[in-house]
KEPAKE-492419 format. One record per residue (C-alpha): x, y, z; residue in three letters; residue number from 1. Coordinates in steps of 0.05 Angstrom, whole numbers, always signed. Layout:
KEPAKE-492419
PT,c1,c2,c3,rest,nr
PT,X,Y,Z,ALA,NUM
...
This chain:
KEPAKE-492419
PT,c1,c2,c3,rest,nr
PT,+3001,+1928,+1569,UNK,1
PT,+2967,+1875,+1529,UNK,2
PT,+2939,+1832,+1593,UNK,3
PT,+2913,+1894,+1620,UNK,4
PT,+2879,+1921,+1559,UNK,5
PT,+2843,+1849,+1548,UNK,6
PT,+2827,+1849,+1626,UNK,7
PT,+2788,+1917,+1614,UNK,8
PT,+2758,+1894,+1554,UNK,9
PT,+2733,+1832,+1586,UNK,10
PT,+2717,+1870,+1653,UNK,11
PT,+2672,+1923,+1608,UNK,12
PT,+2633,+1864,+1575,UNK,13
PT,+2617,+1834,+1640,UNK,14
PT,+2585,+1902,+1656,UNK,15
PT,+2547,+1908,+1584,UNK,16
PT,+2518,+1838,+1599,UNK,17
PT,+2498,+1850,+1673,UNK,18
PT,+2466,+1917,+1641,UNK,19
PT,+2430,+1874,+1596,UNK,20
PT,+2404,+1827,+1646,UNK,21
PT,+2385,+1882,+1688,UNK,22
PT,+2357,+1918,+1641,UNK,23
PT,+2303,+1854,+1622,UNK,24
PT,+2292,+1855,+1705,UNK,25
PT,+2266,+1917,+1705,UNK,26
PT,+2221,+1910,+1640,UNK,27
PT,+2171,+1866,+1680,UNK,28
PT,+2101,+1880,+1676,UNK,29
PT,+2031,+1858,+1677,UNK,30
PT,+1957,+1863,+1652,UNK,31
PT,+1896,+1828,+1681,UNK,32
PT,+1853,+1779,+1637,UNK,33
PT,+1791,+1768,+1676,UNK,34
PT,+1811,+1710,+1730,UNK,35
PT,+1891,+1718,+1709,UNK,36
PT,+1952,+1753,+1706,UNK,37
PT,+1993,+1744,+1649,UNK,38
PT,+2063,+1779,+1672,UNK,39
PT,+2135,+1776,+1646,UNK,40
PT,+2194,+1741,+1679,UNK,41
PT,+2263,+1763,+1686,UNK,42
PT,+2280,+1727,+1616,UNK,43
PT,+2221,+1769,+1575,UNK,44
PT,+2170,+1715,+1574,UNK,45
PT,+2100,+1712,+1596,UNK,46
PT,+2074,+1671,+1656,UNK,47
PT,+2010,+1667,+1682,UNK,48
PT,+1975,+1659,+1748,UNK,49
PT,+1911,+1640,+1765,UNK,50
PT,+1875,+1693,+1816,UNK,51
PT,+1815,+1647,+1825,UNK,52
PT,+1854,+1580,+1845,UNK,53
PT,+1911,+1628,+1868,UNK,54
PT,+1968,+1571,+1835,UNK,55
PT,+2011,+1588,+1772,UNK,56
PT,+1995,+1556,+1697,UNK,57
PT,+2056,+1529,+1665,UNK,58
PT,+2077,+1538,+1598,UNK,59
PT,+2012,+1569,+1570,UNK,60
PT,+2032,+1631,+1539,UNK,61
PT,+2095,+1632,+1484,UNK,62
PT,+2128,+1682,+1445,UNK,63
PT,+2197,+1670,+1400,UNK,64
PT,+2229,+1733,+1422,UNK,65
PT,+2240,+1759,+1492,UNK,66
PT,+2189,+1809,+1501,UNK,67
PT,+2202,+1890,+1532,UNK,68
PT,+2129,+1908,+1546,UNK,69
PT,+2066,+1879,+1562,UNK,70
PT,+1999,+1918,+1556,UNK,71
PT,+1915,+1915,+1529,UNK,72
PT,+1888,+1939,+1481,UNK,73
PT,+1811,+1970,+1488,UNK,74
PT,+1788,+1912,+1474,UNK,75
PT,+1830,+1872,+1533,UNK,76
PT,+1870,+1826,+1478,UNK,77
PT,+1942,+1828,+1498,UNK,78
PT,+1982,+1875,+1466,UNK,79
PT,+2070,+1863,+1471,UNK,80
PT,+2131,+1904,+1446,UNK,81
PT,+2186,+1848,+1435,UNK,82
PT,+2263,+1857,+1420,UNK,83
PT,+2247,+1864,+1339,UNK,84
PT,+2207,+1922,+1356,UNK,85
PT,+2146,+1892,+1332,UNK,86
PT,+2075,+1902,+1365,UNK,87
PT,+2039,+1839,+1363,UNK,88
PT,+1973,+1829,+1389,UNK,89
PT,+1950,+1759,+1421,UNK,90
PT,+1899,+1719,+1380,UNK,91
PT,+1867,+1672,+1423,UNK,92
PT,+1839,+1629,+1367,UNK,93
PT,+1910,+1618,+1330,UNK,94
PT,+1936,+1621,+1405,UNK,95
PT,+1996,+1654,+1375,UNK,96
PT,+2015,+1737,+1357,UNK,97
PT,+1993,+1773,+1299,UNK,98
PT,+2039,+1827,+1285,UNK,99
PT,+2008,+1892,+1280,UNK,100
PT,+2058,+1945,+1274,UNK,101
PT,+2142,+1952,+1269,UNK,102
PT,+2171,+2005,+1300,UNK,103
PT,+2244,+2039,+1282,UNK,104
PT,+2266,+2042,+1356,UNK,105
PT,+2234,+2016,+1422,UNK,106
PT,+2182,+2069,+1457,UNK,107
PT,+2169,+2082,+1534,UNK,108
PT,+2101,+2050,+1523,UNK,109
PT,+2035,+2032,+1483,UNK,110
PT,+1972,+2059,+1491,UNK,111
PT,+1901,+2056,+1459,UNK,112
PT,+1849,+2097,+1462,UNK,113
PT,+1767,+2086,+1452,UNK,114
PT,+1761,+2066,+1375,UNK,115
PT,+1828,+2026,+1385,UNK,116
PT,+1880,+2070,+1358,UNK,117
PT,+1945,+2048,+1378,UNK,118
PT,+2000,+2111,+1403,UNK,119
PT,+2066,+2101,+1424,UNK,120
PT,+2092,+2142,+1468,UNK,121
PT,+2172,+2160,+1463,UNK,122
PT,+2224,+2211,+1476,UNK,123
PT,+2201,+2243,+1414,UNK,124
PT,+2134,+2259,+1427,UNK,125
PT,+2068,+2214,+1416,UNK,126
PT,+2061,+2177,+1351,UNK,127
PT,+1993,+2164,+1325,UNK,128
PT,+2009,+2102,+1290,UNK,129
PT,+1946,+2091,+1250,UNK,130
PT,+1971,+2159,+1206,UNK,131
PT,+2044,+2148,+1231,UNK,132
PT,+2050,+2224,+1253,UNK,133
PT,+2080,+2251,+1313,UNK,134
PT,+2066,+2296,+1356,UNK,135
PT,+2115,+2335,+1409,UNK,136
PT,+2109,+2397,+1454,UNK,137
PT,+2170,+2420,+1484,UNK,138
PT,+2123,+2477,+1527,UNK,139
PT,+2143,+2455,+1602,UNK,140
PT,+2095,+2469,+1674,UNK,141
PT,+2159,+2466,+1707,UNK,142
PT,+2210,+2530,+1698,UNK,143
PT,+2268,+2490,+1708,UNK,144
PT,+2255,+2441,+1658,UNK,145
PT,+2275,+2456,+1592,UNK,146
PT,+2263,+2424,+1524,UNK,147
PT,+2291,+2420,+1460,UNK,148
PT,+2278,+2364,+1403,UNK,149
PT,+2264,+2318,+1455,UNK,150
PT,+2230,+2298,+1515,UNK,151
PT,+2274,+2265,+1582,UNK,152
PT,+2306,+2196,+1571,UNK,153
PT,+2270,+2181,+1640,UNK,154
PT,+2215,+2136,+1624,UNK,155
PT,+2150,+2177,+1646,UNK,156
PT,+2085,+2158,+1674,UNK,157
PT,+2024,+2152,+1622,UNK,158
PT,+1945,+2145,+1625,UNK,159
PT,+1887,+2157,+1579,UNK,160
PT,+1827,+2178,+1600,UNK,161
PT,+1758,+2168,+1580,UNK,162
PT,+1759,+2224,+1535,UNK,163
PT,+1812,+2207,+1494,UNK,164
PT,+1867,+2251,+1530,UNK,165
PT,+1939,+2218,+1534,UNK,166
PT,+1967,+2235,+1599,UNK,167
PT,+2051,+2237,+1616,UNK,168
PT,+2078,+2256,+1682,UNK,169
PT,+2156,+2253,+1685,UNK,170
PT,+2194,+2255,+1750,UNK,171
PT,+2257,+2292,+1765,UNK,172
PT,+2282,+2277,+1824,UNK,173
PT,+2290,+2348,+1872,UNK,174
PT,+2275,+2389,+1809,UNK,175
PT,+2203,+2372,+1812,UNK,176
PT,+2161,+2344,+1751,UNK,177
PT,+2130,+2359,+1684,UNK,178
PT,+2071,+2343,+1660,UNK,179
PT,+2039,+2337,+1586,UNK,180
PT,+1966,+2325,+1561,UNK,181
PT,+1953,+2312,+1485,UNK,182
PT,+1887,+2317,+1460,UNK,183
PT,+1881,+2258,+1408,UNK,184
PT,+1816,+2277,+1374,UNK,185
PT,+1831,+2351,+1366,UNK,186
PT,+1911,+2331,+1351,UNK,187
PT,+1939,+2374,+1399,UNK,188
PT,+1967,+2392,+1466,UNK,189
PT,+1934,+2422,+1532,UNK,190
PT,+1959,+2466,+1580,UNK,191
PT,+1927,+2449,+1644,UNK,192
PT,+1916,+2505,+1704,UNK,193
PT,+1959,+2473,+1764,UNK,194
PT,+1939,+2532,+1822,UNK,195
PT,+1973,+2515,+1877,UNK,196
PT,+1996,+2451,+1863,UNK,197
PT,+2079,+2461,+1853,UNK,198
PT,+2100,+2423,+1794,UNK,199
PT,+2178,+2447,+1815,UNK,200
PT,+2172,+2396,+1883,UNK,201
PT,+2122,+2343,+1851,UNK,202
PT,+2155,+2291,+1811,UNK,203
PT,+2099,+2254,+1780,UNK,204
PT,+2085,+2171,+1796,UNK,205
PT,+2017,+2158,+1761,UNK,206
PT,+1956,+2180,+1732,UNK,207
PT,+1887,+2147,+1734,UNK,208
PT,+1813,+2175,+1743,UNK,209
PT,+1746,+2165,+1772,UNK,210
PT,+1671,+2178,+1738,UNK,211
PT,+1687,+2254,+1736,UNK,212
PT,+1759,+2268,+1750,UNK,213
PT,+1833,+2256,+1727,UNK,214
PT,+1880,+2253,+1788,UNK,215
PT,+1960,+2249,+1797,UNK,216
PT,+2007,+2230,+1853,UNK,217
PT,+2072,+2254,+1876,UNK,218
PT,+2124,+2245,+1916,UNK,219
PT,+2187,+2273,+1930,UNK,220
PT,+2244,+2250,+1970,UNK,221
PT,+2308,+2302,+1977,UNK,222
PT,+2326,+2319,+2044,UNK,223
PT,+2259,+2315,+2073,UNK,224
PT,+2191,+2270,+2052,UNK,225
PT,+2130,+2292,+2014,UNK,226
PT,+2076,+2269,+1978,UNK,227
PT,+2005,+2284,+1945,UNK,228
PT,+1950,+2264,+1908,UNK,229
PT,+1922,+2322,+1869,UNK,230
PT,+1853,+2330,+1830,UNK,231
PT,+1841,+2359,+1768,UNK,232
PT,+1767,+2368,+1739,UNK,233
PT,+1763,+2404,+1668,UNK,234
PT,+1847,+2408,+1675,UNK,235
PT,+1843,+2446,+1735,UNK,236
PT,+1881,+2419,+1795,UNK,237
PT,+1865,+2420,+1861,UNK,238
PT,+1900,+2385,+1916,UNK,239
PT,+1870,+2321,+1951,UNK,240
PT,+1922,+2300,+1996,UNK,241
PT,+1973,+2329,+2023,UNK,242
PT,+2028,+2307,+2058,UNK,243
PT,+2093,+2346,+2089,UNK,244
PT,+2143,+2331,+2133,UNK,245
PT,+2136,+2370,+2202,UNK,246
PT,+2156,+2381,+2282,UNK,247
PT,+2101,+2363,+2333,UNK,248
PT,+2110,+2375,+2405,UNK,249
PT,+2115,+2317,+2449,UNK,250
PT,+2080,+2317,+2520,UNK,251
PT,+2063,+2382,+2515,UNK,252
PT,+2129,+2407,+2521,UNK,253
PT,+2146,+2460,+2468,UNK,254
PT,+2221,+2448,+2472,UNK,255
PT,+2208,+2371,+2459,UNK,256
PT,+2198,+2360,+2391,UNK,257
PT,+2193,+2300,+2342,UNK,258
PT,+2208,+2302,+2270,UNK,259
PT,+2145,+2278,+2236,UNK,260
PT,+2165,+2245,+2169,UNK,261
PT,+2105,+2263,+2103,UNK,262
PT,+2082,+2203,+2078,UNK,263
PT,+2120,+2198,+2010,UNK,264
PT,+2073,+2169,+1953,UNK,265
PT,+2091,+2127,+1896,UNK,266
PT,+2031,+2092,+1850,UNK,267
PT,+1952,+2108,+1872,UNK,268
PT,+1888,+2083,+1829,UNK,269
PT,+1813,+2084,+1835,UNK,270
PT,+1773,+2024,+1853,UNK,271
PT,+1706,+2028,+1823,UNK,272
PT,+1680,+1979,+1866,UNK,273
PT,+1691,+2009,+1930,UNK,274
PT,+1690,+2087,+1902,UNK,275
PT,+1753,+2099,+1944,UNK,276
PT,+1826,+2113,+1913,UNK,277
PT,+1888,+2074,+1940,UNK,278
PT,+1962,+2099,+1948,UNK,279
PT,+2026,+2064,+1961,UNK,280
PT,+2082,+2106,+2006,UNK,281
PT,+2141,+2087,+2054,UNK,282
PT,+2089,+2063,+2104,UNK,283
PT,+2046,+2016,+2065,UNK,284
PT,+1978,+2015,+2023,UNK,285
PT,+1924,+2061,+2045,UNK,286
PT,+1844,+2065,+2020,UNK,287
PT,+1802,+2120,+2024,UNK,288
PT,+1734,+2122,+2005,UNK,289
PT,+1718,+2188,+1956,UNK,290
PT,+1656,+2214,+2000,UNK,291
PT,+1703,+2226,+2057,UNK,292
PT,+1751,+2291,+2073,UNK,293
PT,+1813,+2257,+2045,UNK,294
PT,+1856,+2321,+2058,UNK,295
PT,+1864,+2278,+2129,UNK,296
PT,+1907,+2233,+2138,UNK,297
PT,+1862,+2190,+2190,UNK,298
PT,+1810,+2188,+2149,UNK,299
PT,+1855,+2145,+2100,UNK,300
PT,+1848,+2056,+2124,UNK,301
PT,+1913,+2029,+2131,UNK,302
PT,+1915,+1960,+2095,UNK,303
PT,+1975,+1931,+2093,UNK,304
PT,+2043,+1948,+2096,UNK,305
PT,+2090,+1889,+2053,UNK,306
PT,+2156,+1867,+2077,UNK,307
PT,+2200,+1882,+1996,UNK,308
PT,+2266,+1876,+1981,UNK,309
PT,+2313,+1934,+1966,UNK,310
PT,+2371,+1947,+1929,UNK,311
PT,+2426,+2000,+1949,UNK,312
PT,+2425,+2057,+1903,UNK,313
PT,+2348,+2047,+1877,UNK,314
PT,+2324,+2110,+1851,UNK,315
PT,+2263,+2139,+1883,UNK,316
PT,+2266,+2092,+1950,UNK,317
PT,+2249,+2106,+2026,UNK,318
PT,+2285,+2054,+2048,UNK,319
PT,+2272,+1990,+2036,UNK,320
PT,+2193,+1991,+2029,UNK,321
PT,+2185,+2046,+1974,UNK,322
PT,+2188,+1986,+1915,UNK,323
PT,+2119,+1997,+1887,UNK,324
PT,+2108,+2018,+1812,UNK,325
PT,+2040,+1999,+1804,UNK,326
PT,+1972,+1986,+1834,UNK,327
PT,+1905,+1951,+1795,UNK,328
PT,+1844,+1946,+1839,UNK,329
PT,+1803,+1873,+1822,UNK,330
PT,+1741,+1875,+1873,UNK,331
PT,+1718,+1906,+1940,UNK,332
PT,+1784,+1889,+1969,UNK,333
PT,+1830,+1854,+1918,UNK,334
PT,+1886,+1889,+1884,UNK,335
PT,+1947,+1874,+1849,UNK,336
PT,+2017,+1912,+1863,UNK,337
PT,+2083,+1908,+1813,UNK,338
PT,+2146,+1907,+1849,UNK,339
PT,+2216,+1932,+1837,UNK,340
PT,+2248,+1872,+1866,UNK,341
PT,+2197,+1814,+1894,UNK,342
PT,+2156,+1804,+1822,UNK,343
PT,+2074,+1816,+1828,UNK,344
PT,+2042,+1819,+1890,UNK,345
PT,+1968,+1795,+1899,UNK,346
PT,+1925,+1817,+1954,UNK,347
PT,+1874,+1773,+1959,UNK,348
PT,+1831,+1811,+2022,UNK,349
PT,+1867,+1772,+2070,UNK,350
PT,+1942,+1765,+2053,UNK,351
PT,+1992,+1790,+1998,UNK,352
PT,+2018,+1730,+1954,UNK,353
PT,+2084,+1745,+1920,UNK,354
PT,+2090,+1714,+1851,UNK,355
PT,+2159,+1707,+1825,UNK,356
């Protein structure tokens, strides 16, 4: 009875280490310092890569603790959570941290808005940390979602806008999404009018804007495929895209029919320097420029379609391509994915680069 309990015991701290290794796998990030990336590695460390040269720097970036979160500040200095809890924000004249704030327990994520105020954003709501008051709503879009004290434990989506609005978008699988908007100069929460878009089949991916508008994008996969990008203008929404799975005739016979899978869209952004807005789905990255009718699906540019790695049991996944979490537009046509599995991708205009 003894070997057995001591084989369990061993056998369950196995699992609590491969959880903690995992766990530092899926914390990787990155931001974008003019010509580089500065991104964590599977241990919690920073590396860098230069986009101009397109070649890695070595050993240029160190921290003493393994690091959870990587993010800017307004100003573009580095901002990182690390294992302590401690925000620390990069000084480039010491060329080492200054810590700026420690927190009781680790957050979802950082954010600042225009003056610099740091928030951190957490099951409990959104603290302001400059008057270390939070703020929580627990007034859902989606009728089957139901709140308490708390928010999910799912780590949501989040985006600030240019005026100031913190943005979170969680994702629940085949019961839909939720969605929250705080007001940070009036202190409080906003109820936005959806319309037609249906919060109860639109988990949420990501958030991000243009000169005018605040957009989302969704997709859902649970039996069949579908996906959208939706606008809202004054917290109105309005769809954009839409994409559904459907039955076409073949060869004009009606009792021939093909099923026609939806795209189903993960991460989308702006690119200011094109003035189109870019999506990631089970069948690659498309671009679309703004001035065209984007409720079309030809009017969207295929540009690529990356051969990723996939893991069996990955939430959220299409198969093996659906492994993007992130897109960051750098010129005309250079962008900048984060994958589940394959580290940073870099899309130079001709070719992706995968940076491990």
């Amino acid at each position: 009875m003894k070997n057995i309990f001591l084989k369990v015991t061993y056998i369950l701290f196995l699992c609590f280490i491969s959880n903690k290794i995992y766990a530092q796998i899926d914390n990787s990030d990155y931001i974008i310092l003019e010509d580089n990336i500065w991104y964590l590695n599977k241990e919690g460390k920073i590396n860098t890569y230069d986009l101009k040269y397109e070649h890695k720097i070595e050993n240029y970036i160190t921290n003493s603790d393994t690091i959870c979160q990587i993010t800017k500040d307004i100003k573009d200095n580095p901002i990182i959570l690390d294992n302590k809890n401690y925000i620390k924000r990069y000084n480039f004249e010491k060329k080492d941290w200054d810590k700026i704030y420690e927190l009781v327990e680790k957050p979802f994520g950082i954010i600042f808005d225009n003056d610099n105020n740091c928030y951190t954003i957490s099951g409990k709501g959104i603290t302001d940390l400059k008057n270390n008051k939070t703020y929580f709503s627990n007034q859902s879009l989606n009728h089957q979602i139901h709140y308490t004290k708390s928010w999910s434990r799912r780590k949501p989506s989040f985006f600030i806008d240019k005026r100031n609005n913190i943005w979170i978008g969680f994702g629940y699988g085949e019961w839909g999404g939720d969605i929250f908007i705080f007001d940070t100069v009036n202190k409080n929460f906003v109820v936005p009018n959806l319309g037609d878009f249906s919060i109860e089949l639109s988990p949420i991916k990501t958030f991000f804007e243009d000169n005018e508008n605040v957009y989302l994008s969704s997709g859902l996969a649970h039996m069949m495929t579908s996906g959208c990008i939706v606008k809202l203008n004054n917290f109105k929404a309005s769809y954009l895209f839409k994409s559904e799975t459907e039955w076409e005739n073949t060869n004009g016979n009606s009792n021939v029919r093909n099923y026609k899978e939806a795209e189903y869209i993960g991460p989308a952004t702006y690119n200011k320097y094109n003035n189109s807005i870019y999506f990631y789905s089970q069948n690659g990255i498309f671009k679309g420029e703004i001035n065209q009718d984007l409720s079309k699906l030809e009017n969207w540019k295929s540009i690529i379609k990356p051969k990723l790695n996939w893991r069996d049991g990955q939430t959220d996944a299409v198969g093996s391509p659906m492994n993007v979490l992130k897109i960051d537009c750098i010129d005309n046509e250079k962008f900048v994915i984060l994958t589940q599995n394959d580290g940073i991708g870099y899309f130079n205009g001709k070719k992706l680069i995968l940076i491990e």
